[in-house]
N, C-alpha and C positions, 0 to 999 in steps of 0.2 A: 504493500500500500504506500511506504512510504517514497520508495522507488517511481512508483508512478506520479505521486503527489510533485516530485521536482522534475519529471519530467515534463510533464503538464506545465507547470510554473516555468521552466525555461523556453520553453516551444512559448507560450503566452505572453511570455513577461516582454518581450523588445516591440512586435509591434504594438503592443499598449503604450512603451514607453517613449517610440516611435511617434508614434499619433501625437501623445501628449506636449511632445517637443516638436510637433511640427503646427501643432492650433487648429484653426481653421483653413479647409473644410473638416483637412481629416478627424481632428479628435471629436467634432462635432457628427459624423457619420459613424464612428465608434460609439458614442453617448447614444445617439440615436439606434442603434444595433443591439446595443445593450437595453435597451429601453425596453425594448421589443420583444427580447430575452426574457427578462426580468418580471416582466409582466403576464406573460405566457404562460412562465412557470408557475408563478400566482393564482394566477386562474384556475389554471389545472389543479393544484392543491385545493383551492376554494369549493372547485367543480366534481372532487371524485375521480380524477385523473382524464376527465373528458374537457372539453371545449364546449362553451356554448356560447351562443349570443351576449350573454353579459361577460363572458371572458372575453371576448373580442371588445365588446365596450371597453374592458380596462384597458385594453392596448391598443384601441385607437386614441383613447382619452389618455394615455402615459404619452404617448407619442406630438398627439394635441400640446401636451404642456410643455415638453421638451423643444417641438418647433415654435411654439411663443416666447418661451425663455433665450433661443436664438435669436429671432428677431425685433422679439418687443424689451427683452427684459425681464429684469426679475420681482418687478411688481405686477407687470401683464401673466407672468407665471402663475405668481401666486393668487389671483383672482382664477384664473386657467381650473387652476387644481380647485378651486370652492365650488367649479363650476361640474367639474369632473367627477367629484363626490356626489352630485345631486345625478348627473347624469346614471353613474354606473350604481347609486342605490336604487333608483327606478329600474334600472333593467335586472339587477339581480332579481326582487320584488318580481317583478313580470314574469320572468324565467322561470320565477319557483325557486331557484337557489334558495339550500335548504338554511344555512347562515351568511346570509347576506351581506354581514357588516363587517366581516372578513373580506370579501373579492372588496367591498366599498372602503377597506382600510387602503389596500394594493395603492389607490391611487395615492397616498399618502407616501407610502414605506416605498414604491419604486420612481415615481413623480418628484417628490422633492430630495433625493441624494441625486439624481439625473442634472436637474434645474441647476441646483447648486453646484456642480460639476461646472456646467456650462458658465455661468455666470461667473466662479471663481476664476477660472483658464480665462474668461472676454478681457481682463483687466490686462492690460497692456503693458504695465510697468512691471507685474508681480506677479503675474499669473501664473505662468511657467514653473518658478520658484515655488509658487503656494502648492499647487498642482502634484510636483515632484516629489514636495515631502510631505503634504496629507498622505499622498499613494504610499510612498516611501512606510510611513510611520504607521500606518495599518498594516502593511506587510511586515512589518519588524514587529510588530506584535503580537501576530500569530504565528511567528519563526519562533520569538522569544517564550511564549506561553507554551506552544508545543514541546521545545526540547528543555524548558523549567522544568515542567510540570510529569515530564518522564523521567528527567532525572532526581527531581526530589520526592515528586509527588504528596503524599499527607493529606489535610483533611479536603476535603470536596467543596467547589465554590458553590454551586447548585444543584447536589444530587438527585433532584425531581426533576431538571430540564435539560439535565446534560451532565452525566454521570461521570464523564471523563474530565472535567475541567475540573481546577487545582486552583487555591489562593496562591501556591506557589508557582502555579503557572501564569497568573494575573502579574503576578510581583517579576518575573522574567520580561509578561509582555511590556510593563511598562517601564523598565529599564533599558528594553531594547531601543522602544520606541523616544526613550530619552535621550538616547546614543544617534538616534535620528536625527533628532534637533539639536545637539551638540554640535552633530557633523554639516550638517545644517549652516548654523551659523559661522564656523570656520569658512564656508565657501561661499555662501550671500551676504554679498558687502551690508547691507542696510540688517540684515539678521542679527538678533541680539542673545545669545546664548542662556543671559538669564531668564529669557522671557520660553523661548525653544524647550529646553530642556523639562521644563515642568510642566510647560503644555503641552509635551507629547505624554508624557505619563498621564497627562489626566485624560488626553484624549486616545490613550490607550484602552481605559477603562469606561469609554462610552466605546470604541469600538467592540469591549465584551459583553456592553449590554447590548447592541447591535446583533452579538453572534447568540445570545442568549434568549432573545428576543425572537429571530430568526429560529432557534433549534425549539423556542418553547411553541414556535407556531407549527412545526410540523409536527410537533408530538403530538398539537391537540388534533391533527387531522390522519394519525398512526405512520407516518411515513418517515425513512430517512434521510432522503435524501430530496430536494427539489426535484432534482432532473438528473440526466444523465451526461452529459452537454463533456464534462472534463473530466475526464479521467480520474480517478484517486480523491475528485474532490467533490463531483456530482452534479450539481447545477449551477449557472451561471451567481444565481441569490448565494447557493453553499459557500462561493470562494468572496463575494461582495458583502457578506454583511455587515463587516467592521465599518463600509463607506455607507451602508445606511445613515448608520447615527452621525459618524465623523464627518461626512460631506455638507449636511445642514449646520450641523454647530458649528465650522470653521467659518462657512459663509455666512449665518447670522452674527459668530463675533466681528469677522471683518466689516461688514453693514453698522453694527450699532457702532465699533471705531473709526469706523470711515476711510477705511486700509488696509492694506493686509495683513494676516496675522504678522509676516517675515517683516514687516516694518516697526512692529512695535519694538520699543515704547515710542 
């Protein structure tokens, strides 16, 4: 499993990081690819493993918000998604969908890490750099919590939602992801190492409630795995949940500072 899991991660990992260092269109046709992804596999969870008309609603309506947050923005977005919600809770409703407010979250949980994506990378001065190491510092945190949490192991961070995760594996992920932002600011002139350093650690541990959040929603629907999409890892959602959480909160702290994180203070 593990063999596979970095196989997967190497074949994936350049043109993602490709795309991201190249902007627009490409990371924008990635975002948007993902989107698609993302939502699909949503639906089918929400759906019993099938598709219907309100699954498709979610992923025209994921897709809807992701081409407004392109063009309009990220306040046309976020009206986008309120708009979204109302849409895909009427068609679940209609459909029958047997918990509705589930496929009706999707627009939420795949919609605005998307948005945010987009709109963090639009920023011209910092983008790239924000971009590089949110991605960067989610992946170092479930490099970091995976081989903590094997090597120490001890007591269970959430034994009813994910029997495998470890405090000790939390305390790896956000060391790693502190060495993110460390290394970080060593290379982005305007990055400030005090500021780096402890907000990758804390945004280590909303990327575990991310992945916690994500494992506690297929367990309430019996399943492992999202999808089947990556090898070692399973669905496109299995290897992005840490950018659930982490893609919003970086973009809303940078909006309420008026900057990017890599510029503070």
């Amino acid at each position: 499993m593990l063999i596979r899991r970095i196989a997967s991660a190497l074949v994936l990992a350049p043109p993602v990081l490709l795309a991201v260092w190249w902007g627009r269109p490409a990371f924008e046709a990635m975002i948007a690819l993902a989107t698609a992804i993302m939502a699909y596999e949503w639906a089918r969870l929400c759906e019993g493993g099938r598709i219907g008309l309100a699954g498709w609603a979610l992923v025209a309506v994921a897709l809807a918000i992701v081409s407004v947050a392109i063009w309009f923005g990220a306040t046309a977005s976020l009206l986008a998604m309120l708009a979204g919600v109302v849409i895909v809770h009427i068609a679940g409703h209609a459909e029958g969908v047997e918990e509705p407010r589930w496929l009706t979250l999707g627009v939420g949980a795949v919609g605005a890490p998307c948005a945010a994506l987009i709109w963090l990378r639009a920023d011209a001065a910092d983008g790239l750099a924000t971009c590089l190491w949110l991605i960067a510092t989610v992946w170092a945190t479930d490099i970091g919590a995976y081989f903590a949490g094997r090597a120490i192991g001890g007591p269970r961070l959430a034994p009813s939602i994910s029997p495998k995760k470890t405090w000790a594996g939390l305390a790896g992920g956000m060391v790693s992801a502190g060495l993110v932002g460390w290394a970080t600011a060593l290379i982005v002139n305007e990055a400030d190492v005090v500021v780096l350093v402890p907000l990758g650690a804390a945004l280590a541990v909303v990327a575990q409630i991310g992945d916690l959040s994500e494992s506690g929603f297929k367990r309430h629907f019996g399943v492992k795995d999202a999808g089947r999409l990556i090898p070692g890892h399973g669905g496109l959602l299995d290897r992005v949940d840490g950018l659930i959480t982490t893609a919003p909160a970086v973009a809303l702290l940078s909006w309420l500072a008026g900057r990017s994180v890599v510029q503070w203070p």
